[in-house]
C-alpha positions as CSV (number, residue, x, y, z in Angstrom):
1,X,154.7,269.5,72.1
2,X,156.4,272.4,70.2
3,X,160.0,273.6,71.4
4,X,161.7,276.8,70.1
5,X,165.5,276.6,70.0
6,X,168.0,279.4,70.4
7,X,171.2,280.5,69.6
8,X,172.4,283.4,69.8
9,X,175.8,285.9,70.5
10,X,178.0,282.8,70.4
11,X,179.9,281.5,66.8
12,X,177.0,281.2,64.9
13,X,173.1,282.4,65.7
14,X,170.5,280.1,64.8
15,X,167.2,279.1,65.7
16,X,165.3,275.6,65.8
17,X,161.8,274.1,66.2
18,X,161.5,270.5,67.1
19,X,157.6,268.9,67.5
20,X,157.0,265.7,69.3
21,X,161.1,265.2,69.3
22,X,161.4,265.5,65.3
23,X,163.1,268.5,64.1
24,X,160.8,270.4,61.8
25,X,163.0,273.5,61.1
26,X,166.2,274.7,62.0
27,X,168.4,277.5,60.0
28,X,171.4,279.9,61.1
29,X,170.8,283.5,60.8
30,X,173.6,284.0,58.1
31,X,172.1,282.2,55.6
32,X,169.5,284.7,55.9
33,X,170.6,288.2,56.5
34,X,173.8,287.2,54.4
35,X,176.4,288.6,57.0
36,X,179.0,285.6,57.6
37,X,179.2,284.3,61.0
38,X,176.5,286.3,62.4
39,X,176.1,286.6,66.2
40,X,173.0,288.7,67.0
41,X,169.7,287.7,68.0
42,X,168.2,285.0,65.1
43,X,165.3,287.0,64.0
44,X,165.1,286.0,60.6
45,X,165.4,282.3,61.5
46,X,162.8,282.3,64.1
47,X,160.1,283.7,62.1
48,X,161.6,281.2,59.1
49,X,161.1,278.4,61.6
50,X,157.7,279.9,62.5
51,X,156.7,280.4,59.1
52,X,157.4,276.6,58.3
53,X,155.5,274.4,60.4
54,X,152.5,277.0,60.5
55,X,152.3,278.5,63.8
56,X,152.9,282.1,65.6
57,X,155.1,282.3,68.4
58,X,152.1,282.0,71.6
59,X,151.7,278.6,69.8
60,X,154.7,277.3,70.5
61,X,155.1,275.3,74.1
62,X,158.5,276.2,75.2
63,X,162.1,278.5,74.3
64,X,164.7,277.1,75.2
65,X,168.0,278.8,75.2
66,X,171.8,276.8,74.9
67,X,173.4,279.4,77.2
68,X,172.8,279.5,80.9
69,X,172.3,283.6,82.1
70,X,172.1,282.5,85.8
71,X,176.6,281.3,85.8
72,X,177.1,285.1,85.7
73,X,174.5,285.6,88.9
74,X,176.8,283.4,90.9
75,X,178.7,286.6,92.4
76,X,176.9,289.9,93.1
77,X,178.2,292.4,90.5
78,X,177.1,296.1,91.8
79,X,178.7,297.6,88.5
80,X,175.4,296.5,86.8
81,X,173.2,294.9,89.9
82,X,173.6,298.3,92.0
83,X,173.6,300.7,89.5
84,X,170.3,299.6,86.9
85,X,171.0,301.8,83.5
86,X,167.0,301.0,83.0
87,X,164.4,299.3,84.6
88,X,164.1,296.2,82.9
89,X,167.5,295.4,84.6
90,X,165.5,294.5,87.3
91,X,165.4,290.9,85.7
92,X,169.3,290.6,86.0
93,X,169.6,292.9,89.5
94,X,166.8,291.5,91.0
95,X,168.1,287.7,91.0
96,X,171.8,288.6,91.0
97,X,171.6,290.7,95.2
98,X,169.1,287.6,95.9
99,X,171.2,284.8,94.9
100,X,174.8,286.3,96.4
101,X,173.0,285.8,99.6
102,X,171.5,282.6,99.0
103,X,173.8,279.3,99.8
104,X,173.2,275.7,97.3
105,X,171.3,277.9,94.4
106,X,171.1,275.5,91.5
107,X,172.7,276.9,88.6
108,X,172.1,274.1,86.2
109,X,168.6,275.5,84.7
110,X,167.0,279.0,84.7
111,X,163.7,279.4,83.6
112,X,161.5,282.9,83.1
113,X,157.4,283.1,82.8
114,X,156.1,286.6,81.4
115,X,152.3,286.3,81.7
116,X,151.1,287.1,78.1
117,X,153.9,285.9,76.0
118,X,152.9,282.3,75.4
119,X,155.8,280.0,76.1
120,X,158.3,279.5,79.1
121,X,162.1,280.5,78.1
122,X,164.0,277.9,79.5
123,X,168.2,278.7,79.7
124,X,170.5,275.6,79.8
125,X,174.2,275.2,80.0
126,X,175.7,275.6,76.9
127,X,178.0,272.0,77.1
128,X,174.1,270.5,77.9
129,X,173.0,271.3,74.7
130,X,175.9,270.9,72.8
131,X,175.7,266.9,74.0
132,X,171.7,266.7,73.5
133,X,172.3,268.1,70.0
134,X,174.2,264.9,69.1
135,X,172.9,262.4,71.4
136,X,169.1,263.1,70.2
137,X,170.2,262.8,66.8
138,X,171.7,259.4,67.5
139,X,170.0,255.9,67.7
140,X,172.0,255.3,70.8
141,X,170.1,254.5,73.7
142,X,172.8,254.4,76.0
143,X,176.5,256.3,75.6
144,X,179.1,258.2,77.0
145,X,179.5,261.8,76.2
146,X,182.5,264.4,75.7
147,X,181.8,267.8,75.1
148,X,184.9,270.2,74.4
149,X,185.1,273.6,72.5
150,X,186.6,277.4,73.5
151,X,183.8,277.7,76.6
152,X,180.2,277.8,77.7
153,X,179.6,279.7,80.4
154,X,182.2,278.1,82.9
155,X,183.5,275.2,81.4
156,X,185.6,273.9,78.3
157,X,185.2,270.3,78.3
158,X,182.0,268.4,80.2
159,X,181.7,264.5,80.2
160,X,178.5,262.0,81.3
161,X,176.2,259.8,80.3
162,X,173.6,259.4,78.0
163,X,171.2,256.7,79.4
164,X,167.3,256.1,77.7
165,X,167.0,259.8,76.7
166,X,168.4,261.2,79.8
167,X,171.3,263.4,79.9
168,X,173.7,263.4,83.1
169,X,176.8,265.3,83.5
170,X,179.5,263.6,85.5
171,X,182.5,266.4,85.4
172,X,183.8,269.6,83.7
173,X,187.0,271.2,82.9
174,X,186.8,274.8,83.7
175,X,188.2,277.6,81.9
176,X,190.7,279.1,81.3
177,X,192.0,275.6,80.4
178,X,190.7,275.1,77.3
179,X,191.6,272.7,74.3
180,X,189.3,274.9,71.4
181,X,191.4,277.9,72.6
182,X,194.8,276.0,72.7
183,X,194.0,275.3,69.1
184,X,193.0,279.0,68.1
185,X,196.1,280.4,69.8
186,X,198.1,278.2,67.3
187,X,195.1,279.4,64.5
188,X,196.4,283.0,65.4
189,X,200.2,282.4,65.5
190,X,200.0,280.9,62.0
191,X,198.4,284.1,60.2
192,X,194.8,283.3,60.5
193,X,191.8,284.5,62.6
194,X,190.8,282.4,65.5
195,X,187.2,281.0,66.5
196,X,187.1,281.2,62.5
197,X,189.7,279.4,60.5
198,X,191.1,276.4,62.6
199,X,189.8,274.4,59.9
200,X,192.8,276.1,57.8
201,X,195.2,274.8,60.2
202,X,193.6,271.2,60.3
203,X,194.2,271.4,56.3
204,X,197.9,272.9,56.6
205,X,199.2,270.2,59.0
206,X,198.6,267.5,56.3
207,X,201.9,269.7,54.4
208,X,203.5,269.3,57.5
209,X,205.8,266.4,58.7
210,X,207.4,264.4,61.9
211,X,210.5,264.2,60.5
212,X,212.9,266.8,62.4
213,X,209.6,268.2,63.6
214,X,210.9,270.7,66.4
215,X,207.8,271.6,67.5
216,X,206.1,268.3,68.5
217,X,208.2,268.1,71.8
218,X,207.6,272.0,73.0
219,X,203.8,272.0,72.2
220,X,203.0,268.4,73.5
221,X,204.3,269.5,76.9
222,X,201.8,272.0,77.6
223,X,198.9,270.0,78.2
224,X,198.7,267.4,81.0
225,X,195.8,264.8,81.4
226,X,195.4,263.1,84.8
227,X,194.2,260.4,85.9
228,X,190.2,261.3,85.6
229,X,190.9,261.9,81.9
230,X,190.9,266.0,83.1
231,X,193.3,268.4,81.3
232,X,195.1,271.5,82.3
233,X,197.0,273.9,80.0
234,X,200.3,275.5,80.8
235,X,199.2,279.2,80.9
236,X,202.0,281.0,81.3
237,X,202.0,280.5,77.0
238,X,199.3,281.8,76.5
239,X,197.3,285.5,76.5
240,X,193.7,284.3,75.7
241,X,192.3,284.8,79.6
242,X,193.4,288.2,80.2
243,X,192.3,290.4,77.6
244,X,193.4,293.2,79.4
245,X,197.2,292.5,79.6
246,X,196.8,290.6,76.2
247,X,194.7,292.8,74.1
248,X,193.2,289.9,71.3
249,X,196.6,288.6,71.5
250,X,196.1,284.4,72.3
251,X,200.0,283.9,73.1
252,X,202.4,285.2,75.0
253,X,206.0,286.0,74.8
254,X,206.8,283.1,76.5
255,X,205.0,281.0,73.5
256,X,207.0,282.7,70.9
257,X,210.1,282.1,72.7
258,X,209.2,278.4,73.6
259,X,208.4,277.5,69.6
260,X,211.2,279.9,68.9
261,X,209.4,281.9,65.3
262,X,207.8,284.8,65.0
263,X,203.9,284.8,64.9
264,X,202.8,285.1,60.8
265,X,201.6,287.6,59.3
266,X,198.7,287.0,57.6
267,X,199.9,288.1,53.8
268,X,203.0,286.1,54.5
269,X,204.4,282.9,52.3
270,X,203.5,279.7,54.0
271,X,206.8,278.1,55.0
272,X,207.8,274.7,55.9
273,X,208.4,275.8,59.7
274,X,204.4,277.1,59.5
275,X,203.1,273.6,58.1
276,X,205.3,271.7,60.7
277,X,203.4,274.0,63.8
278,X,200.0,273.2,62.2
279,X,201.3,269.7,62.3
280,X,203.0,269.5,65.9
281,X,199.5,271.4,67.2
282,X,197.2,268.6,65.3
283,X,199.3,266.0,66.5
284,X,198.8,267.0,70.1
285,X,195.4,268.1,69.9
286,X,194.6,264.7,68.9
287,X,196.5,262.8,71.6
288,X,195.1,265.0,74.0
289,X,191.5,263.6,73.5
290,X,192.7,260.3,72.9
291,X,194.4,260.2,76.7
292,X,191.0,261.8,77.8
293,X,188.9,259.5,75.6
294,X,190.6,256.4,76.8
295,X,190.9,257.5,80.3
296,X,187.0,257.7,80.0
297,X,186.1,254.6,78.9
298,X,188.6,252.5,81.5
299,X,186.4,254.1,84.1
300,X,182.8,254.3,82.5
301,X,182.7,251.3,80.6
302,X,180.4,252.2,77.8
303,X,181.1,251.3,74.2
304,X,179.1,254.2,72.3
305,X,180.4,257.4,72.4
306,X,178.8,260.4,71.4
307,X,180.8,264.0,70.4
308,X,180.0,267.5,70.3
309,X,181.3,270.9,70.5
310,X,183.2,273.2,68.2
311,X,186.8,270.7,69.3
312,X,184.4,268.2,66.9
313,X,184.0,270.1,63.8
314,X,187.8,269.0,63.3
315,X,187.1,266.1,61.1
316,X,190.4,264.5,60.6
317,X,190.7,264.1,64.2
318,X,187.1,262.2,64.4
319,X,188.1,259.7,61.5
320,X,190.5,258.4,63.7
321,X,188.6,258.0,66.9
322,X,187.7,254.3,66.7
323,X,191.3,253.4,66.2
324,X,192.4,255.0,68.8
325,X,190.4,254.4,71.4
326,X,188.4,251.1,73.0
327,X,184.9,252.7,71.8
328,X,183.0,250.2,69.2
329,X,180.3,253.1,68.0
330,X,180.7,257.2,67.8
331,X,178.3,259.5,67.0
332,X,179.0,263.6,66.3
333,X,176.1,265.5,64.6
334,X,175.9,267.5,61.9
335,X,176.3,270.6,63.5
336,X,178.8,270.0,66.8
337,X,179.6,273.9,66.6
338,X,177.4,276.6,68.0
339,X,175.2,276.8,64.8
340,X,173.5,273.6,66.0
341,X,173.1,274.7,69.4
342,X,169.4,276.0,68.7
343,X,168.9,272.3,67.5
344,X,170.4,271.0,71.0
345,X,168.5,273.4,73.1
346,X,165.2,272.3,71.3
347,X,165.7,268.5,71.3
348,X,167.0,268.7,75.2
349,X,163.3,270.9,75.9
350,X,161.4,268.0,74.9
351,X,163.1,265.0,75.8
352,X,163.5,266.6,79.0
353,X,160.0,266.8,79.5
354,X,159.3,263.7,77.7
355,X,162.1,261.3,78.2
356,X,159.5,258.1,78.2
357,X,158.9,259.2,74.1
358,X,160.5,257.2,71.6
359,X,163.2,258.8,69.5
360,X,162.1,260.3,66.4
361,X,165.3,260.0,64.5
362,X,166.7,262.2,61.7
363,X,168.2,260.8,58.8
364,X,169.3,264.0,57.7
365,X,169.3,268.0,58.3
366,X,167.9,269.3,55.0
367,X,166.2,271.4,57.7
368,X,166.2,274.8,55.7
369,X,163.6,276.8,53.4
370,X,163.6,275.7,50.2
371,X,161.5,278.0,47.0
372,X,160.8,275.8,44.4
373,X,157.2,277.4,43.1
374,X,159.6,280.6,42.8
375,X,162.3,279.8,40.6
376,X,160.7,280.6,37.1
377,X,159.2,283.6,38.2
378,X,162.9,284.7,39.4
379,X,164.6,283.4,36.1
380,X,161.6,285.6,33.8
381,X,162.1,288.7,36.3
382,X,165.6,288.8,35.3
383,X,165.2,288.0,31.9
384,X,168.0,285.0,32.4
385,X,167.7,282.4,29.4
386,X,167.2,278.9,30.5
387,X,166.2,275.2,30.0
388,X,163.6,273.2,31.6
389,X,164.8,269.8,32.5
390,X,162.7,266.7,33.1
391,X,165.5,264.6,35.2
392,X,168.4,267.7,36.6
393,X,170.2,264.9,37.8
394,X,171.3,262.8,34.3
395,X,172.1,266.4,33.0
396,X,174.4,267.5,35.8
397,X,175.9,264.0,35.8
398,X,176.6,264.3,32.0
399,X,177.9,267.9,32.4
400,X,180.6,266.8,35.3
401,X,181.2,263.9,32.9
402,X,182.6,266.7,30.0
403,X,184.6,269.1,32.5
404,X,182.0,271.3,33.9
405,X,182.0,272.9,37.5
406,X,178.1,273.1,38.3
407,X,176.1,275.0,40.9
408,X,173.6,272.4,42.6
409,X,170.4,273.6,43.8
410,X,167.9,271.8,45.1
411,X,165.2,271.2,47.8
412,X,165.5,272.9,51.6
413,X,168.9,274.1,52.8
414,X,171.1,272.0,54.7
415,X,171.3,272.9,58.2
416,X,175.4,273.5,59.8
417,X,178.2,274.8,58.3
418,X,178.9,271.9,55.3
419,X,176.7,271.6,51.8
420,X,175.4,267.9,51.6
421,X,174.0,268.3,48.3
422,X,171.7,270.5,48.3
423,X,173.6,273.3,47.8
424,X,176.5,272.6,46.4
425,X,179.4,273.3,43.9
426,X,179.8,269.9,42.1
427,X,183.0,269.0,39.9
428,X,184.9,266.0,38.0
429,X,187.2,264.0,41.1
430,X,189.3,262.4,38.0
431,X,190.7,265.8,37.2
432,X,193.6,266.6,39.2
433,X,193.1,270.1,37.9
434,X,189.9,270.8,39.4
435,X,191.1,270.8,43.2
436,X,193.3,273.9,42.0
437,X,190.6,275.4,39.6
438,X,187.7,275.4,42.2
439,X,189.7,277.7,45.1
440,X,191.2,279.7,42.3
441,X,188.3,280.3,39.9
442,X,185.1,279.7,42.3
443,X,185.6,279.8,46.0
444,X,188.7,282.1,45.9
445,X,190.8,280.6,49.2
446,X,193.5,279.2,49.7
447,X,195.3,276.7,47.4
448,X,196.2,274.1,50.3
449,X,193.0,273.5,51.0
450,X,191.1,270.1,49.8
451,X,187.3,269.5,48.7
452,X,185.5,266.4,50.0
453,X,184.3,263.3,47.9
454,X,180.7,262.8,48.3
455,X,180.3,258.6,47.6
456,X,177.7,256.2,46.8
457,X,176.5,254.5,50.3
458,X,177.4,251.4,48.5
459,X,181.0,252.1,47.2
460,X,182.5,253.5,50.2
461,X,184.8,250.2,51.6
462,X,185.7,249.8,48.2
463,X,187.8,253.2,47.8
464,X,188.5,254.1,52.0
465,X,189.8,252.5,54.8
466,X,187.7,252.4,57.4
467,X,187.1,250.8,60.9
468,X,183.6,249.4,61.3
469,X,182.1,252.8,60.2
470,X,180.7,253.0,56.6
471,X,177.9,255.7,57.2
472,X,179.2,259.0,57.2
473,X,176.7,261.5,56.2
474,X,177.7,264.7,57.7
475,X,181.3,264.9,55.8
476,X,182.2,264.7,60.0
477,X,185.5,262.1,59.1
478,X,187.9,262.0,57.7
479,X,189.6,259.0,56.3
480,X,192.7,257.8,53.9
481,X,191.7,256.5,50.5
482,X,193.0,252.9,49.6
483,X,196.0,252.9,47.2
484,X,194.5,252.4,44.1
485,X,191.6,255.1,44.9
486,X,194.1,257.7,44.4
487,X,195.0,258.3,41.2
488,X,191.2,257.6,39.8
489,X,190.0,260.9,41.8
490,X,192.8,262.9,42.7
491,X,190.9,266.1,42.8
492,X,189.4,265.1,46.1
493,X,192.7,263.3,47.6
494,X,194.3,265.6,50.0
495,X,198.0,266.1,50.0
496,X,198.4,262.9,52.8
497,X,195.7,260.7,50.7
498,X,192.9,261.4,52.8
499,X,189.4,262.7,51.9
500,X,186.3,264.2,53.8
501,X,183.8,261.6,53.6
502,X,180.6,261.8,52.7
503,X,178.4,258.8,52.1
504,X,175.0,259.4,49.8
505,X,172.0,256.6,50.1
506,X,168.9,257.1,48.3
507,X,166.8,257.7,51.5
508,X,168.5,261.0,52.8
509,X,169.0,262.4,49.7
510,X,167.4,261.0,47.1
511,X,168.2,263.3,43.3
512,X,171.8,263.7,44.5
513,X,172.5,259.8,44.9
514,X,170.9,260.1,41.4
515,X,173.3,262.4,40.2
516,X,176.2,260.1,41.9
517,X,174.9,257.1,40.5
518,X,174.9,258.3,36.7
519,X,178.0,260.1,36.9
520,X,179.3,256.5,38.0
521,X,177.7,255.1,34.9
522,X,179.7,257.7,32.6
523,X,182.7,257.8,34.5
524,X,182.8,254.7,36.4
525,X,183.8,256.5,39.2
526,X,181.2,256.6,42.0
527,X,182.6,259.9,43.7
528,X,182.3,263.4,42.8
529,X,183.7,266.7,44.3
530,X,181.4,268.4,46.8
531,X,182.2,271.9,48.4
532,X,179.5,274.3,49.3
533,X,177.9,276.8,47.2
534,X,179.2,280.1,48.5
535,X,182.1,282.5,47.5
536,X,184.8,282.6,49.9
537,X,184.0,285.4,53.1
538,X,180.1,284.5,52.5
539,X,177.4,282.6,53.7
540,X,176.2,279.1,52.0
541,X,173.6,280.2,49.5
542,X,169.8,280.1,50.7
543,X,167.5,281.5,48.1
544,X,167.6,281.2,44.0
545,X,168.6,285.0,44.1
546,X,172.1,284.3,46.1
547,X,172.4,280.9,44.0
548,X,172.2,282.6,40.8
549,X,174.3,286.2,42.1
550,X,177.1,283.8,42.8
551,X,176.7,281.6,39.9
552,X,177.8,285.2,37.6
553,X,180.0,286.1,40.2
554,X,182.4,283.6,40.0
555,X,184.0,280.7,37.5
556,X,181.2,278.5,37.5
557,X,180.7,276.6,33.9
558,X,176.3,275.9,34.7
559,X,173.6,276.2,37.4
560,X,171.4,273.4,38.1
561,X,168.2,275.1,40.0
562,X,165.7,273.1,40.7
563,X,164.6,271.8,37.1
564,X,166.3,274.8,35.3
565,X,169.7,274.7,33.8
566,X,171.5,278.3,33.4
567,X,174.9,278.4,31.2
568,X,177.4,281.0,30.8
């Protein structure tokens, strides 16, 4: 069976093919059509997707789409129902009169047939395929899920269960409370662009502190969790719901008044009472789903958990899960935001339809073109001197080893929004200079901000503390380095001796545990600095042609592409 995933006008558009419950191809749109967080329909990537597993669109079974149409048919609207600006309207206006005088209409799925296209298109609640693209991706057979981002159609945080490749939701949160918005409206106070750089706030709280924190107490009162692990948000702080008083102002006077500092402006000096707010809004954020995750388990009773949604993509809150809550196992994807929502749809289309199939589990998501046959004949085009090499991975070890930042190219894309290797920006950890010389010289962002460690599999209880987890292959957690750890690589320690793990076994990624393992030979330091190949404001490189545009573009010392080392 061959299921089409979709997703499109939401963070991210992507697109995803999964056969017999193995995901073949998946790829977001920007990495494409090089426009950064692109939204439109995933042309590109569908025809990528297509184009890899050898088959034209009538071929494929079923489309399935992670956003459910048939919430906004709920209540008649004559502004477009009544008043048709063309006739192929008649597939919204038709369904929305019918169904605002029908009583118990089923919202959950929506489905459309047109004779002579091929496949069904199947529409599914956003939060539904949010959870199936983690759970699928898990070896759990049995868990308890917790979706929570900005919205899906209606709601901002769903819960259920995940039981022998079934999916059943339990309850929702509605909007307009919403924890991913709560976060953005503290995302815009702070100077920076919501739905787009919470992860800048996530890296500024570490500069901030409890001590005489005056924040903590103000922000931790606006969200209240009951008893049924369900949270509401004080509203009257904030100006995300109603655009039309608010304008794409998040927070309201009150806010202001209640944390008592004017909102930053983006070209502003960071200040100590701006890395205390990131702080205070971390702090709470975190508590939050701790009281819901905790709340959960006392009334479910299941011991794996599995996370998704864009709430997830904050990885220092999911290193520290396991502590604080009764769960023994969690699970979170590699792509909880809305990229990997075409991977979610796709997975949930065939399980769904086959949930008697055994799991065809993915060890990794290296799920993107690659273009090895068409390096050389790129290099000669461009008349771009270069060196053939017979093992890439000793070389680039040996160039870290003497100072070098590299560009790492290699072998299909990695699908989601963080470089695991394949296409990645690779430096020295024991230089404490490199953290500054990477966003100064090659990504061109913000100095605050920290690079992850990429680890041997093998190595990674020796340098972090962890719970029981030692897998972490997504770069999803985040966890403190032991004491010792942190002078050997302080490039990759941020500023509260914490990293962004990623673990590297032979299996999932076999040339750059390679390149790990002989670096650690040289250096005797099993760790190097990962960040993804891309200039700050772009897309992650895709083809050799963006790899080596951004290799002259920027500080970079050498490429690595494929077998061909470039030098500057």
């Amino acid at each position: 069976m061959i299921v089409l995933g979709i997703s499109h006008d939401l963070w991210i558009s992507s697109a995803a093919i999964v056969i017999n419950g193995k995901v073949k191809a998946a790829i977001a749109e920007e990495r494409l059509n090089r426009i950064k967080k692109y939204k439109g329909f995933p042309t590109l990537a569908v025809k990528y997707c297509l184009h890899k597993v050898g088959i034209k669109i009538d071929q494929v079974d079923l489309i399935v789409n992670g956003w459910n149409p048939a919430w906004h048919l709920e209540a008649l609207n004559t502004r477009y129902s009544s008043q048709s600006r063309w006739r192929a309207e008649y597939l919204y206006s038709i369904p929305n009169n019918i169904i605002s005088i029908k009583d118990n209409f089923n919202l959950k799925e929506t489905e459309q047939n047109f004779k002579g296209l091929g496949p069904k298109i199947k529409y599914i609640d956003h939060h539904l395929a949010h959870a199936a693209g983690s759970y699928y991706l898990s070896d759990y057979k049995n868990a308890l899920f917790l979706v929570a981002d900005g919205r899906g159609e209606r709601h901002t945080a769903t819960y259920g269960t995940c039981n022998n490749n079934k999916i059943k939701v339990l309850d929702t949160v509605n909007y307009p409370n919403s924890l991913g918005l709560f976060y953005s409206t503290i995302t815009q106070f702070l100077g920076f662009i919501p739905d787009s750089d919470e992860w800048k706030v996530m890296a500024l709280a570490s500069l901030g502190t409890s001590k005489k924190n005056k924040f903590y107490k103000k922000i931790s009162k606006i969200i209240n969790v009951d008893k049924d692990g369900k949270f509401r948000i004080n509203l009257d702080y904030f100006g995300f719901h109603q655009p039309d008083v608010f304008g794409k102002k998040f927070y309201s006077e009150e806010f202001k008044k209640l944390v008592g500092i004017s909102p930053r402006k983006p070209d502003q000096k960071l200040m100590v009472e701006h890395k205390n707010l990131a702080w205070a809004c971390q702090k709470v954020f975190e508590e939050t789903l701790f009281k819901i995750l905790n709340k959960l388990h006392r009334q479910y009773k299941k011991n794996n958990l599995i996370l998704s949604g864009g709430c997830f993509m904050n990885s220092v809150l999911n290193g520290k899960v396991l502590k604080n809550t009764p769960f023994k196992k969690v699970f979170i994807g590699p792509c909880p935001d809305d990229s990997g929502i075409s991977v979610g749809s796709a997975l949930w289309g065939y399980y769904n339809r086959n949930p008697n199939s055994k799991r065809q589990l993915n060890n990794h998501n290296y799920w993107g073109p690659e273009y090895r046959g068409q390096v050389e004949i790129i290099l000669k085009k461009f008349k771009i001197k270069y060196s053939r090499l017979s093992k890439p991975w000793v070389t680039a070890a040996e160039l870290l080893n003497r100072g070098k930042i590299i560009g790492w190219y290699q072998g299909r894309t990695e699908f989601g929004q963080r470089a695991l290797g394949n296409r990645s920006i690779l430096a020295d950890p024991r230089n404490p200079k490199n953290k500054e010389l990477v966003n100064r010289a090659v990504k061109y962002r913000e100095s605050f901000r920290p690079f992850a460690p990429a680890i041997l599999n093998e190595d990674v209880k020796k340098y972090f503390i962890l719970e029981d987890e030692k897998i972490v292959k997504f770069m999803e957690k985040v966890f403190q380095f032991k004491s010792f750890a942190k002078n050997k690589v302080p490039a990759v320690v941020h500023v509260d001796g914490s990293g962004r793990l990623q673990t590297v076994d032979i299996k999932s990624n076999k040339k750059f545990y390679l390149l790990i393992k002989h670096f650690k030979l040289l250096s005797g330091v099993p760790i190097i600095l990962n960040t993804s190949f891309n200039l700050n404001g772009e897309p992650i490189v895709c083809t050799p042609n963006d790899a080596i545009r951004t290799f002259f573009s920027c500080g970079l010392d050498s490429l690595i592409i494929e077998d061909f080392l470039i030098s500057k």
